[in-house]
C-alpha positions in Angstrom: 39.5 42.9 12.0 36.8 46.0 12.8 34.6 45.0 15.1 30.9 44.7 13.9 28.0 46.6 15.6 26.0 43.8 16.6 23.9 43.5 19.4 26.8 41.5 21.5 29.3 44.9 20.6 25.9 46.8 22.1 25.4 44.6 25.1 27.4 46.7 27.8 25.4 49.4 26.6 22.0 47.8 26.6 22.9 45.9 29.8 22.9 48.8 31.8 20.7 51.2 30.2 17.4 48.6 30.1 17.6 47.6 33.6 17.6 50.8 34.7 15.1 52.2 33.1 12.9 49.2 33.8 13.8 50.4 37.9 12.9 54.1 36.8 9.8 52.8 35.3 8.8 50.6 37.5 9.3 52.5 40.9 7.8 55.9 39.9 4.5 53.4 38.8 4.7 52.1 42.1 4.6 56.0 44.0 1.7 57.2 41.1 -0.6 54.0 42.5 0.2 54.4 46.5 1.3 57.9 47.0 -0.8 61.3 46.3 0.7 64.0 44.5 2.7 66.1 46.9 2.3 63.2 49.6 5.1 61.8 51.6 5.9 58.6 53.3 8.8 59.3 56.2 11.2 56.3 55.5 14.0 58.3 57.9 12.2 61.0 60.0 14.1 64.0 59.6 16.2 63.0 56.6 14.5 60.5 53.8 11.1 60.3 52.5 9.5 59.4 49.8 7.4 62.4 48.1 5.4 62.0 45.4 6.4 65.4 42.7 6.4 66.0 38.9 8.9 68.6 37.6 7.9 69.9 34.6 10.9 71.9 34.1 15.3 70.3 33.9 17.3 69.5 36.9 15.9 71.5 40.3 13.4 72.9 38.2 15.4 74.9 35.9 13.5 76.0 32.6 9.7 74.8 33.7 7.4 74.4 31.0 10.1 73.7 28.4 9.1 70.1 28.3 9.3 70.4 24.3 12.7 71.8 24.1 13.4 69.5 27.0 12.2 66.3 24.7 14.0 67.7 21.9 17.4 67.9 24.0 16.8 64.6 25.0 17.0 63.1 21.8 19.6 64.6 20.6 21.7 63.7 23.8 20.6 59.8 23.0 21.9 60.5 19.7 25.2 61.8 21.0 25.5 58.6 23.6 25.1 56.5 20.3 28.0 58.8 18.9 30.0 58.3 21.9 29.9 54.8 22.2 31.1 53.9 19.0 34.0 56.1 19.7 34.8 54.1 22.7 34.3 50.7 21.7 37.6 49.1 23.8 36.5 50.9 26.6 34.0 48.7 29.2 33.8 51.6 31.3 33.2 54.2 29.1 30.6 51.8 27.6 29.0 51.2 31.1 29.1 55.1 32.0 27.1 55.0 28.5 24.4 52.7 29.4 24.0 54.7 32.9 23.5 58.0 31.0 21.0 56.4 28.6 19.4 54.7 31.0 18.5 57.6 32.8 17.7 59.7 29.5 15.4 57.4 28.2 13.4 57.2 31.9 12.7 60.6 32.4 11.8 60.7 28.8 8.9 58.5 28.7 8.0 60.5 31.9 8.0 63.8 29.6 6.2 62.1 26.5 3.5 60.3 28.2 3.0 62.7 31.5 4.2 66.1 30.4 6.6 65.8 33.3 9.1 63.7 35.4 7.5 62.0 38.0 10.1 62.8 41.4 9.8 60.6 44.5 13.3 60.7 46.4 13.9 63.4 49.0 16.9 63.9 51.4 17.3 66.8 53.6 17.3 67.6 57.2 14.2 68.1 58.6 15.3 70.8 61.5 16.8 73.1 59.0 14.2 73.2 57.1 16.6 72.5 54.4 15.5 69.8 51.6 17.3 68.3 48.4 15.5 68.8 45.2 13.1 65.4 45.1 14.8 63.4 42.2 14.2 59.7 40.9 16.2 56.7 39.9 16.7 58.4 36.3 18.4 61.0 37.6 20.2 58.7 39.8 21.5 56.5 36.6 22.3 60.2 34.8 24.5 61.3 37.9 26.2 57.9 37.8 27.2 58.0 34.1 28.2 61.7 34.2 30.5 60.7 37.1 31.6 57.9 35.3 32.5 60.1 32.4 34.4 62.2 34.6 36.3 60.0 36.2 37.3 58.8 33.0 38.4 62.1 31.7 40.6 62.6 34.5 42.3 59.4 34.4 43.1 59.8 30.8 43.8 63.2 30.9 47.8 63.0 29.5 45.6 61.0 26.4 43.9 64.0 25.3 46.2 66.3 25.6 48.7 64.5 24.2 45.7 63.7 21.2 45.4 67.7 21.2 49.7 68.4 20.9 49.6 66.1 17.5 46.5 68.0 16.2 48.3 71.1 16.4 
C-alpha cells in the first residue's frame, strides 16, 4: 500500500528542519540584543569569536544586494526539498539530510524577509595571520550539514544511479 503524506510520513523532515531553525532564530536574536553590529566577543582568543555581521549578499558575500533574487531562489529551493523528499520516502537519511537543508533555508530566509539580510555571528580564523573565515550562523551550519549529507549519499549509492542511467538508455 502507497504510503500517505501525512504529517507522521513528514515527521523526519519537520523533526529536523523546526528545531533548527528555532536554534537559528533564536541565537541570532540573542547576538542582535547583546552584541553591536560589527562587535565581537573573543570566546577563543586568536581563533573563535562571536561577531555580530549581516550579509546582504549569498555565501561569503557573493551577489550583495540581490536579496530579491536571493528570496526568490530560496523558495524555489524549498520547493525542490519538497520535491526531493517525496522521491526518497524509504530513505531516513535522505529525509534527515532534507530537514537539515530546509532547516537552514527557511532560517536565513526569515533573516532576508524581515531584515533585508542574514544576520552572521560565528567566526573562526587565526588571529596572527590575519586570516578569518567568512562569519556564518547556525543556518548555514544546518545547509552545510544537509548538503554533506546529500553527498555522502550520492556516493554511497553511486552503482544505483548509474545503473538507473544504463536502463534509461
Amino acid at each position: 500500500m502507497p504510503q500517505t503524506h501525512t504529517f507522521k510520513s513528514l515527521l523526519p523532515l519537520v523533526g529536523v528542519a523546526f528545531p533548527m531553525f528555532i536554534i537559528d532564530q533564536l541565537t541570532k536574536w540573542v547576538i542582535q540584543k547583546n552584541i553591536m553590529l560589527h562587535d565581537r566577543r573573543v570566546v577563543i582568543k586568536g581563533i573563535f569569536n562571536i561577531r555580530h555581521d549581516t550579509n546582504n549578499g549569498a555565501a561569503f558575500g557573493f551577489m550583495p544586494g540581490q536579496n530579491v533574487m536571493l528570496i526568490i531562489v530560496t523558495i524555489l529551493a524549498i520547493a525542490l526539498i519538497f520535491v526531493y523528499y517525496r522521491h526518497f520516502r524509504d530513505s531516513l537519511w535522505m529525509k534527515i539530510a532534507l530537514g537539515f537543508l530546509l532547516g537552514g533555508a527557511l532560517g536565513n530566509f526569515a533573516d532576508r524577509i524581515r531584515f533585508g539580510a542574514v544576520i552572521d555571528f560565528l567566526q573562526f580564523g587565526i588571529e596572527n595571520t590575519g586570516w578569518w573565515w567568512p562569519t556564518f550562523n547556525v543556518a548555514d551550519v544546518s545547509v552545510c550539514i544537509g548538503a554533506g549529507m546529500l553527498i555522502v549519499h550520492l556516493i554511497r549509492n553511486r552503482g544505483d544511479y548509474d545503473a538507473a542511467k544504463q536502463v534509461e538508455n
